[in-house]
MARKE-41308 format. One record per residue (C-alpha): residue number from 1; residue in one letter; x, y, z. Coordinates in steps of 0.05 Angstrom, whole numbers, plus 32768, in hexadecimal, padded with zeros to 4 digits. Layout:
> seq / type / xx / yy / zz
> NUM / A / X / Y / Z
...
//
This chain:
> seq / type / xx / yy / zz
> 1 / X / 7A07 / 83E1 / 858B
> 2 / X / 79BC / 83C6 / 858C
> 3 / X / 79BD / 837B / 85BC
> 4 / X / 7997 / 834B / 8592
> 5 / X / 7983 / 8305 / 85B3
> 6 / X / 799C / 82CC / 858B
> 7 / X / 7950 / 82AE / 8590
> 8 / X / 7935 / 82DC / 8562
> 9 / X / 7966 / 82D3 / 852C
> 10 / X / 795D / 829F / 84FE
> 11 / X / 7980 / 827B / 84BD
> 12 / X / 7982 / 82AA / 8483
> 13 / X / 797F / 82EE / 84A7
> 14 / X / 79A9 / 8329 / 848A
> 15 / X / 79BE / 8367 / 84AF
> 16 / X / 79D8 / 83A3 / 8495
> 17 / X / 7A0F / 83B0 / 84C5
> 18 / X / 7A3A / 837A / 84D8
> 19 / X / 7A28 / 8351 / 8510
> 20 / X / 7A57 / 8343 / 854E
> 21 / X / 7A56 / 830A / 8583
> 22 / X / 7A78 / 8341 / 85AC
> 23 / X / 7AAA / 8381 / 8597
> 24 / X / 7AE0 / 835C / 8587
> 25 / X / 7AC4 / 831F / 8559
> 26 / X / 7A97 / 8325 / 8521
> 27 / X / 7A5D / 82F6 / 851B
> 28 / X / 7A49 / 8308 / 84D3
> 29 / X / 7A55 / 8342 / 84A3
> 30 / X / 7A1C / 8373 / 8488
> 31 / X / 79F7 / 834F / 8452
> 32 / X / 7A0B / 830A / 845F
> 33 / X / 79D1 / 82D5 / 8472
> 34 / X / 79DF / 82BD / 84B4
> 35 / X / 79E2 / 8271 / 84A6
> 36 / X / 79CB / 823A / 84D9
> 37 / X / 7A0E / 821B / 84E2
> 38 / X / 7A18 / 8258 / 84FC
> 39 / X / 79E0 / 8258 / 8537
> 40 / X / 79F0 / 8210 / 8546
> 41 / X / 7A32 / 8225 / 8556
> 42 / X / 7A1B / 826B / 8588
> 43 / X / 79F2 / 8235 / 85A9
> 44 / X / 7A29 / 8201 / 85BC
> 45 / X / 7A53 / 8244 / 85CC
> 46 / X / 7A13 / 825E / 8602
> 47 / X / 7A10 / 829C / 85DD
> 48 / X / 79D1 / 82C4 / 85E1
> 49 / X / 79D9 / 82FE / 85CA
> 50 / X / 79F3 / 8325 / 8592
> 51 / X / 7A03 / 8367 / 857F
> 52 / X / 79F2 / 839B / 8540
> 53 / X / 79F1 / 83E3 / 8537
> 54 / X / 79C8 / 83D6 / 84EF
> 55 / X / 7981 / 83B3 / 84E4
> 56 / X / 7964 / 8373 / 84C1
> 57 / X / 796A / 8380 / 8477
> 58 / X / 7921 / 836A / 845F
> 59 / X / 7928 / 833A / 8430
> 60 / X / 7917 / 8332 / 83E2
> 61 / X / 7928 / 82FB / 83BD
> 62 / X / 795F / 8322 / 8389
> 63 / X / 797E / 8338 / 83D2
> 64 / X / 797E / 82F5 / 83EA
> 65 / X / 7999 / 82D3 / 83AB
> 66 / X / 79CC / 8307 / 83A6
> 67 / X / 79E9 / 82FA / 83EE
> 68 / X / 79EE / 82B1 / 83E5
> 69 / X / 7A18 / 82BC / 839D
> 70 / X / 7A3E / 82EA / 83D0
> 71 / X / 7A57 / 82B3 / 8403
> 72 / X / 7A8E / 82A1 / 83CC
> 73 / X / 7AAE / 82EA / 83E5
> 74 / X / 7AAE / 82DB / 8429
> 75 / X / 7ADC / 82B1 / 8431
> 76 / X / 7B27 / 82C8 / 8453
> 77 / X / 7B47 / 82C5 / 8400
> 78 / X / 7B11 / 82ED / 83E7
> 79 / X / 7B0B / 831B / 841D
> 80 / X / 7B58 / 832E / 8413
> 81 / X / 7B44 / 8335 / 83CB
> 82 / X / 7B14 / 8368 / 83E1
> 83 / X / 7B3C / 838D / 8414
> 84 / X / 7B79 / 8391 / 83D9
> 85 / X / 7B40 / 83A8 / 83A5
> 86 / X / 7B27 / 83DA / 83D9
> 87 / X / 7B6A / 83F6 / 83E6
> 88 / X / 7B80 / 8401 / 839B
> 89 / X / 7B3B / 841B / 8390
> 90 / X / 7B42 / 8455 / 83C6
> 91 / X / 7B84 / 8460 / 83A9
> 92 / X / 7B73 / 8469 / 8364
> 93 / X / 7B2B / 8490 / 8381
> 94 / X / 7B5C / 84C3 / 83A3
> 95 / X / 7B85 / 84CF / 8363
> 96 / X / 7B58 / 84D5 / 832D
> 97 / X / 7B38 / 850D / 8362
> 98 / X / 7B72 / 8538 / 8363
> 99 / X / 7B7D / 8533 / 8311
> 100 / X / 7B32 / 8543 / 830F
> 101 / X / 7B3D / 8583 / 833B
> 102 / X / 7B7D / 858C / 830F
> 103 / X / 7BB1 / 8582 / 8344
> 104 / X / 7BF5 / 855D / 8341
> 105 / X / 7BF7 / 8512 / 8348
> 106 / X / 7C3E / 8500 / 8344
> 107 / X / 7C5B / 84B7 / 8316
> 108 / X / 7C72 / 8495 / 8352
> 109 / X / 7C24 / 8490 / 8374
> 110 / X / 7C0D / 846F / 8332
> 111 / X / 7C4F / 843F / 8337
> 112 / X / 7C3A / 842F / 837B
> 113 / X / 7BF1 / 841E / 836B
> 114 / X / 7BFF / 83F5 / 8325
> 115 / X / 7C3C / 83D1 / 834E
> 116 / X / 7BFE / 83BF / 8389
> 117 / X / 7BD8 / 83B0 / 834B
> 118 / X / 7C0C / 8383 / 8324
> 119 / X / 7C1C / 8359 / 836C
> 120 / X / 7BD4 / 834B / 837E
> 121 / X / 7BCB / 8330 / 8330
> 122 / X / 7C04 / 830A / 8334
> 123 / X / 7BED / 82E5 / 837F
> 124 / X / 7BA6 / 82D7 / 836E
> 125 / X / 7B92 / 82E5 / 831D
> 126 / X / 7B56 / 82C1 / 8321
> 127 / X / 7B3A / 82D2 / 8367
> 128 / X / 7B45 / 8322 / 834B
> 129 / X / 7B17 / 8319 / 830D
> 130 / X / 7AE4 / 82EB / 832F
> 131 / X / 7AE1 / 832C / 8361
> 132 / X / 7AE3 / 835F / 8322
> 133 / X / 7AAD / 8332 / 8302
> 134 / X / 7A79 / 8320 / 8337
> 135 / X / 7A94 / 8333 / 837F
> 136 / X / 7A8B / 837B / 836F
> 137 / X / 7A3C / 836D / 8355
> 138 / X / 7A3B / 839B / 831D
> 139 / X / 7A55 / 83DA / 833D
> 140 / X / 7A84 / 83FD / 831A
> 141 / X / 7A9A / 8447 / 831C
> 142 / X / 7AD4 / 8470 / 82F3
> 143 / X / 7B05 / 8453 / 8323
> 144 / X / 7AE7 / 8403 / 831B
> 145 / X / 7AEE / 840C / 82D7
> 146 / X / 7B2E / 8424 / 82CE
> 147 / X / 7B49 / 83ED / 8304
> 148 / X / 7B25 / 83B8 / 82E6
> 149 / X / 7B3D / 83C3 / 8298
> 150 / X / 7B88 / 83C3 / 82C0
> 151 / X / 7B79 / 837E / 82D8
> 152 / X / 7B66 / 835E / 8299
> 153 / X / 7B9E / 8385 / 8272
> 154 / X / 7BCA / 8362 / 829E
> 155 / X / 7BB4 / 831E / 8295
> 156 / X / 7BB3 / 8322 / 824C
> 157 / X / 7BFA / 834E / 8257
> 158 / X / 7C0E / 830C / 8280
> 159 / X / 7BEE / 82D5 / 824D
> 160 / X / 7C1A / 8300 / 8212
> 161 / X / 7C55 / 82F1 / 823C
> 162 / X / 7C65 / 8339 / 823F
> 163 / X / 7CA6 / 834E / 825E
> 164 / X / 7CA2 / 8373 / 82A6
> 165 / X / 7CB0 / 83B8 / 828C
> 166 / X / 7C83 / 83B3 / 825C
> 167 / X / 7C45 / 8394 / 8281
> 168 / X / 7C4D / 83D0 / 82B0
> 169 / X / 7C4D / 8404 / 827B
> 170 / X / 7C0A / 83D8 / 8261
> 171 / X / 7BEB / 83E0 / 82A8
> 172 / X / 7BFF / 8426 / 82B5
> 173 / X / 7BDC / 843D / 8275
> 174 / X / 7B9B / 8412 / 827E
> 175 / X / 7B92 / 842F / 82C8
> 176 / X / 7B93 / 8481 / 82A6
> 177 / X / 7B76 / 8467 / 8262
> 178 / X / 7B38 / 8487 / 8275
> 179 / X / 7B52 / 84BF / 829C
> 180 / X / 7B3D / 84F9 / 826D
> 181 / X / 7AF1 / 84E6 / 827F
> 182 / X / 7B01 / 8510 / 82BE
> 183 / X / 7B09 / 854D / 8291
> 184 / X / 7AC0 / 8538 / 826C
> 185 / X / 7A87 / 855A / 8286
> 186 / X / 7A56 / 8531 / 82C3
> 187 / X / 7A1E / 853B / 8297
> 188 / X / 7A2F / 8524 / 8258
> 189 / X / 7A50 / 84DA / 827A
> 190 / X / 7A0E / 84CF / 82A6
> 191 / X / 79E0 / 84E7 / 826D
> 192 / X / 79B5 / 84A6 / 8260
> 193 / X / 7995 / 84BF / 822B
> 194 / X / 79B7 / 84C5 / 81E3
> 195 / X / 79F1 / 84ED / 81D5
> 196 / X / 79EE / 852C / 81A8
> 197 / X / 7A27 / 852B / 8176
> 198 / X / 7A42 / 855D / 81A0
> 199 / X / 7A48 / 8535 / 81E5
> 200 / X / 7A5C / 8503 / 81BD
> 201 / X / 7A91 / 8523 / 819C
> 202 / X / 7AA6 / 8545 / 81E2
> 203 / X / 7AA7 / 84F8 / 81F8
> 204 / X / 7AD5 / 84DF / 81BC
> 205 / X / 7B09 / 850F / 81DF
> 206 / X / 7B1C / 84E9 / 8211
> 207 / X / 7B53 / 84C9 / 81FB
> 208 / X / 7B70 / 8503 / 81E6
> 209 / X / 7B6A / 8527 / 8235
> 210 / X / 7B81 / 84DB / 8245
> 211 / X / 7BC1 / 84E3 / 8224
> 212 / X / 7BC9 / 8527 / 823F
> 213 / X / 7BC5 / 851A / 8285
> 214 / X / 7BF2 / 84E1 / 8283
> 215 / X / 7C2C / 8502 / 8258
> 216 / X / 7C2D / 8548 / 826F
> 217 / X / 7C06 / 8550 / 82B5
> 218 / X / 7C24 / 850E / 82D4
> 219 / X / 7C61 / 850F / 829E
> 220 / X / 7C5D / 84C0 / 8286
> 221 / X / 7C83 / 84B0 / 824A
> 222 / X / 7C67 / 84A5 / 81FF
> 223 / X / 7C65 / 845E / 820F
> 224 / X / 7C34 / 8467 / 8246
> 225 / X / 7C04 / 849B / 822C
> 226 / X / 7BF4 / 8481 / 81E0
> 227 / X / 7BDB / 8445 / 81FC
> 228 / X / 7BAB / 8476 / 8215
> 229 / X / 7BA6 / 849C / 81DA
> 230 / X / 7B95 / 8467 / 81B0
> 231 / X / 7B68 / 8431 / 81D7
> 232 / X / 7B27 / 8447 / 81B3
> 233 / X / 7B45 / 8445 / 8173
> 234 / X / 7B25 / 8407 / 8149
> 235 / X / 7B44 / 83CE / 812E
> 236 / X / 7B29 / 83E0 / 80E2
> 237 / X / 7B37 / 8425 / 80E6
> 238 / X / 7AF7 / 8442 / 80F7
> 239 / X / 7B07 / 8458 / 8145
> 240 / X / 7B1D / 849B / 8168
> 241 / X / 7B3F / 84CB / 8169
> 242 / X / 7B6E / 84BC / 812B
> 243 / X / 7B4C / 8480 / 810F
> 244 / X / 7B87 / 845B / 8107
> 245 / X / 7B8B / 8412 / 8101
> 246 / X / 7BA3 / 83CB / 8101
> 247 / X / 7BF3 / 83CD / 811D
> 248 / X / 7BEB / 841C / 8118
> 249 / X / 7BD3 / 8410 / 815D
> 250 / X / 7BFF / 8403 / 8195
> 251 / X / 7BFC / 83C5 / 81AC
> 252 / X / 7BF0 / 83D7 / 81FD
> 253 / X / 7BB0 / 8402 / 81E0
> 254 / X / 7B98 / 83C6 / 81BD
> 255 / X / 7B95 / 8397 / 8201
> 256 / X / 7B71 / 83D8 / 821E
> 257 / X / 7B3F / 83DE / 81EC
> 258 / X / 7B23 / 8392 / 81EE
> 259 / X / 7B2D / 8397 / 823F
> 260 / X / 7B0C / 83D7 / 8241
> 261 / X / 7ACF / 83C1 / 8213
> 262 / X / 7AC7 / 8382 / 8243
> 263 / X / 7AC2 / 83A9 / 8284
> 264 / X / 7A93 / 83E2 / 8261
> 265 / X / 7A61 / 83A7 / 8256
> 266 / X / 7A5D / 8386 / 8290
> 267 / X / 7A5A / 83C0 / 82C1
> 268 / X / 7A17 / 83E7 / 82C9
> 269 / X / 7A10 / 8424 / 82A0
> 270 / X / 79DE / 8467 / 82A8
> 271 / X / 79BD / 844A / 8268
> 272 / X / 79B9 / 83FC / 8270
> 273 / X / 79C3 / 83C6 / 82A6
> 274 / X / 7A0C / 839C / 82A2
> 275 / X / 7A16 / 8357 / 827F
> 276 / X / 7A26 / 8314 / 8299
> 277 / X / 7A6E / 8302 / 8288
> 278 / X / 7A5A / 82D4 / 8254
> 279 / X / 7A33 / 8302 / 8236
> 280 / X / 7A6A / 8333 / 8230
> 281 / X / 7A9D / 82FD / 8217
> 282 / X / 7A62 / 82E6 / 81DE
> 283 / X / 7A63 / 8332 / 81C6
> 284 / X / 7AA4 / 8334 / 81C1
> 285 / X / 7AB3 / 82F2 / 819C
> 286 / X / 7A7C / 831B / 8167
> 287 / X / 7AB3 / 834E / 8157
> 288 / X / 7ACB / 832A / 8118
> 289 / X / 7B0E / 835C / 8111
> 290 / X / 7AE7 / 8398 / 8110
> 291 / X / 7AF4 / 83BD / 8157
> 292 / X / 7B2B / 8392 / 8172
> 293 / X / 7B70 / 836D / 8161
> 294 / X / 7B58 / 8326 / 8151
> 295 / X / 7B9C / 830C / 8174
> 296 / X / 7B8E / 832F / 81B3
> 297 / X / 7B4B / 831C / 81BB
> 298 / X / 7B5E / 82DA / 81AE
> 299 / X / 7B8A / 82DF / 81EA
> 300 / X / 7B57 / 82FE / 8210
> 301 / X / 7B23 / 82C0 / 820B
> 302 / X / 7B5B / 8296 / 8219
> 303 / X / 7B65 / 82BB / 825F
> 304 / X / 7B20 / 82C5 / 8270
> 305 / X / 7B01 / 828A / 8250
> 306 / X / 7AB2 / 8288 / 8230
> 307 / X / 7A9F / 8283 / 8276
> 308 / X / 7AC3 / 82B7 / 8299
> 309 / X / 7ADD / 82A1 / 82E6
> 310 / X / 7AA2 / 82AB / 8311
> 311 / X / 7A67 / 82A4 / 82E4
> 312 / X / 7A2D / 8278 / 82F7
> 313 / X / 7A13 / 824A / 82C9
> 314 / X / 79DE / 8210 / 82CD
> 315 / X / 79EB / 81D3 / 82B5
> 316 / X / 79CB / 81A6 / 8295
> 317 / X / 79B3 / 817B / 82D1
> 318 / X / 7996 / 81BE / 82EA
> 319 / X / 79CE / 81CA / 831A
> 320 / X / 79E9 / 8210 / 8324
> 321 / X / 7A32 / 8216 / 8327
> 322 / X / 7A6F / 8256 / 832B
> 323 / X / 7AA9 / 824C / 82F9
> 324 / X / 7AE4 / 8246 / 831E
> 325 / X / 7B18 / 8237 / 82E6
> 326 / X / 7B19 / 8232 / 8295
> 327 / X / 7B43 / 820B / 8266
> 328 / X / 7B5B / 8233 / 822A
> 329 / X / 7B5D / 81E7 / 8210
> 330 / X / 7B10 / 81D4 / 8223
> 331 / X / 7AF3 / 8221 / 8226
> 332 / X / 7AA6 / 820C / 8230
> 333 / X / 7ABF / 81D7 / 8266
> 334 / X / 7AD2 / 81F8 / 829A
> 335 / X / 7AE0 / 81E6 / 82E9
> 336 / X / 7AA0 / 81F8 / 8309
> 337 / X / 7A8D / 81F6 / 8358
> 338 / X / 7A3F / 81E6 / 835F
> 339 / X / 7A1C / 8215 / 8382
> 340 / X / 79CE / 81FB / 8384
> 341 / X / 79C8 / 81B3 / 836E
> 342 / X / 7998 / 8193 / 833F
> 343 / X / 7970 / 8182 / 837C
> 344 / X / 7966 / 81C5 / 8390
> 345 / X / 7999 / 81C4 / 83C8
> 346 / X / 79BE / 8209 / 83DA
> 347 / X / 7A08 / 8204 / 83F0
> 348 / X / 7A0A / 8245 / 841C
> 349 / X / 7A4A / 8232 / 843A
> 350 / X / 7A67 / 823A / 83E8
> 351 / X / 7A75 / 81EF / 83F7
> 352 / X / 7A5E / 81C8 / 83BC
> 353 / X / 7A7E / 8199 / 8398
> 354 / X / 7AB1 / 81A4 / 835B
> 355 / X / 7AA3 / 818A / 8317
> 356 / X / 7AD6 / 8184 / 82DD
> 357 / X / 7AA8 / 818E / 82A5
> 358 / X / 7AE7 / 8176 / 8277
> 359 / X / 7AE2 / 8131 / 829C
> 360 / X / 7A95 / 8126 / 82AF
> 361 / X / 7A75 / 811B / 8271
> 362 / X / 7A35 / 8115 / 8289
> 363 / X / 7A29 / 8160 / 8295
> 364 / X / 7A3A / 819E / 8273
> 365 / X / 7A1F / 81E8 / 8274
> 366 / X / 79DA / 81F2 / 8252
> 367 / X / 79E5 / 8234 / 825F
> 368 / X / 7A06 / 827E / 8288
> 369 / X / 79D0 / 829F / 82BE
> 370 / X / 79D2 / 82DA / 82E2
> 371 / X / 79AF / 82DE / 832C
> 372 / X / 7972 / 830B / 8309
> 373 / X / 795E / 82D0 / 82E5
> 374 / X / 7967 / 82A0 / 8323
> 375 / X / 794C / 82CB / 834D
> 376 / X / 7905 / 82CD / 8324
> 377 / X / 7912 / 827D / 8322
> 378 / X / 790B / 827E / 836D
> 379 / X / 78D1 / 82AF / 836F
> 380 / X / 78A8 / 827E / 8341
> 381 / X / 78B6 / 8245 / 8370
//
């Protein structure tokens, strides 16, 4: 590794390998600002150098706003969150592989994964979707996807007060739901242009190769592959394949379908940018009993909130704060952590005060941001 002298680094520098006082302790991780607190204390320790095999990531101010959201998911909690995430990810990476390449993948390696996936929910529910929502920045893959409609499935699986057995069938299906998009051509699901009726009826067969690969290649019960079968179906009858509707469609497919729109819109697309939580949970509020089963959706705002865990919204002092917890009882007053405060001070140690917007009157949210629009803020300043 590259010897850098701790007099040339200064407050605010970014690197994009991780950065070590020596090889067995990390001084900072790739991508984090090195913060002064942090100099102050090489100083008192006599410690002049420092050691990287990457460079100084030249800095922008999207980049640097980005990092500084990013010190929320650096702390021991959230990296665990990450490391579990990570694991279940590689996991789930390595199986939808083989079914892609048509080879075995045996029941008890999906048991395994939703059981890792089920435990993790259970230990830290929120922590999971703030990473889902804002940890992962927008990046979101086949694999993401499927994981991250399996986590909100299980929270409104949880908030229904589903029995065990069942809640596992519920995950199970929502981690394959999409599975038959491995059997739809490259082309056709990273086309960004519009779909000919033809791609597009090749793509309305997913469900179909869904329900396939989890009732005769992996050999899942009914129970576990109509959930599949049926999550694009619509709640007025207007869906795919069969165009069922209402109570036609099995419950476990309906939880899909509203967690599976929500996770479409805010991860990035070949065709369009994601949305801010909010965003996503405004669209969905516009449904009015068309796509979706008005009772689970209900359920789902009442687990996710207006403000989904994680957003950032500015107040109207002209702080910036992170949700860290909603009321289903007080849903646009949520427990919020600030983040920048209305003097303009940044909290890069994510150690800002907490404020109970159900008990401080004198504030509330004038509105969700996302760190584009902050970050143009701090290029006009």
């Amino acid at each position: 590794m590259k010897k850098i002298s701790v007099d040339q680094i200064e407050a605010g520098q970014r690197f994009s390998r991780p950065v070590y006082i020596d090889e067995d302790n990390l001084f900072v991780p790739e991508g984090i600002p090195v913060r002064e607190r942090d100099l102050e204390r090489l100083r008192k320790w006599e410690i002049t150098s420092l050691y990287c095999d990457g460079a100084e990531i030249s800095e922008d101010p999207q980049a640097a706003l980005n990092a500084f959201f990013l010190r929320a998911f650096t702390s021991p909690r959230q990296k665990a969150i990450t490391t579990n995430y990570n694991a279940l990810r590689s996991a789930l990476l390595e199986i939808f592989g083989r079914l892609r390449a048509g080879e075995q993948v045996e029941q008890d390696e999906i048991h395994r994964l939703v059981t890792r996936l089920l435990q993790l929910i259970d230990l830290h529910p929120n922590d999971v979707v703030q990473y889902m929502l804002y940890g992962m920045q927008g990046e979101a893959g086949e694999v993401e996807n499927a994981l991250n409609t399996a986590i909100l499935a299980t929270l409104v699986g949880r908030k229904m007060q589903m029995p065990r057995h069942r809640l596992v069938v519920l995950v199970t299906a929502a981690v394959l739901h999409d599975a038959g998009m491995l059997r739809i051509p490259q082309e056709i699901l990273s086309k960004e242009g519009k779909l000919t009726p033809e791609e597009r009826r090749q793509i309305q067969t997913h469900p179909i190769h869904s329900y396939k690969i989890i009732t005769r290649e992996i050999g899942f019960p009914e129970e576990v592959g109509v959930p599949a079968l049926q999550h694009q179906e619509r709640w007025d009858g207007n869906g795919y394949p069969r165009r069922i509707a209402r109570d036609s469609i099995q419950l476990e497919a309906r939880i899909i379908a509203v967690a599976d729109s929500f996770v479409a819109m805010v991860s990035n697309k070949p065709y369009r940018l994601s949305m801010i939580g909010y965003t996503a949970i405004r669209n969905l509020l516009s449904d009015n009993g068309t796509r979706f089963d008005p009772d689970v959706l209900k359920v789902f705002i009442q687990v996710l909130g207006i403000y989904p865990i994680g957003s950032i919204v500015l107040l109207s002092d002209a702080s910036v704060c992170r949700v860290l917890r909603n009321r289903s009882s007080a849903p646009l007053k949520p427990l919020v952590k600030v983040i920048i405060d209305a003097g303009g001070r940044e909290f890069v140690d994510d150690d800002g005060p907490e404020i109970d917007l159900a008990e401080n009157k004198s504030v509330f949210i004038a509105r969700a941001v996302d760190a584009n629009s902050l970050a143009e803020q701090h290029r006009k300043r």
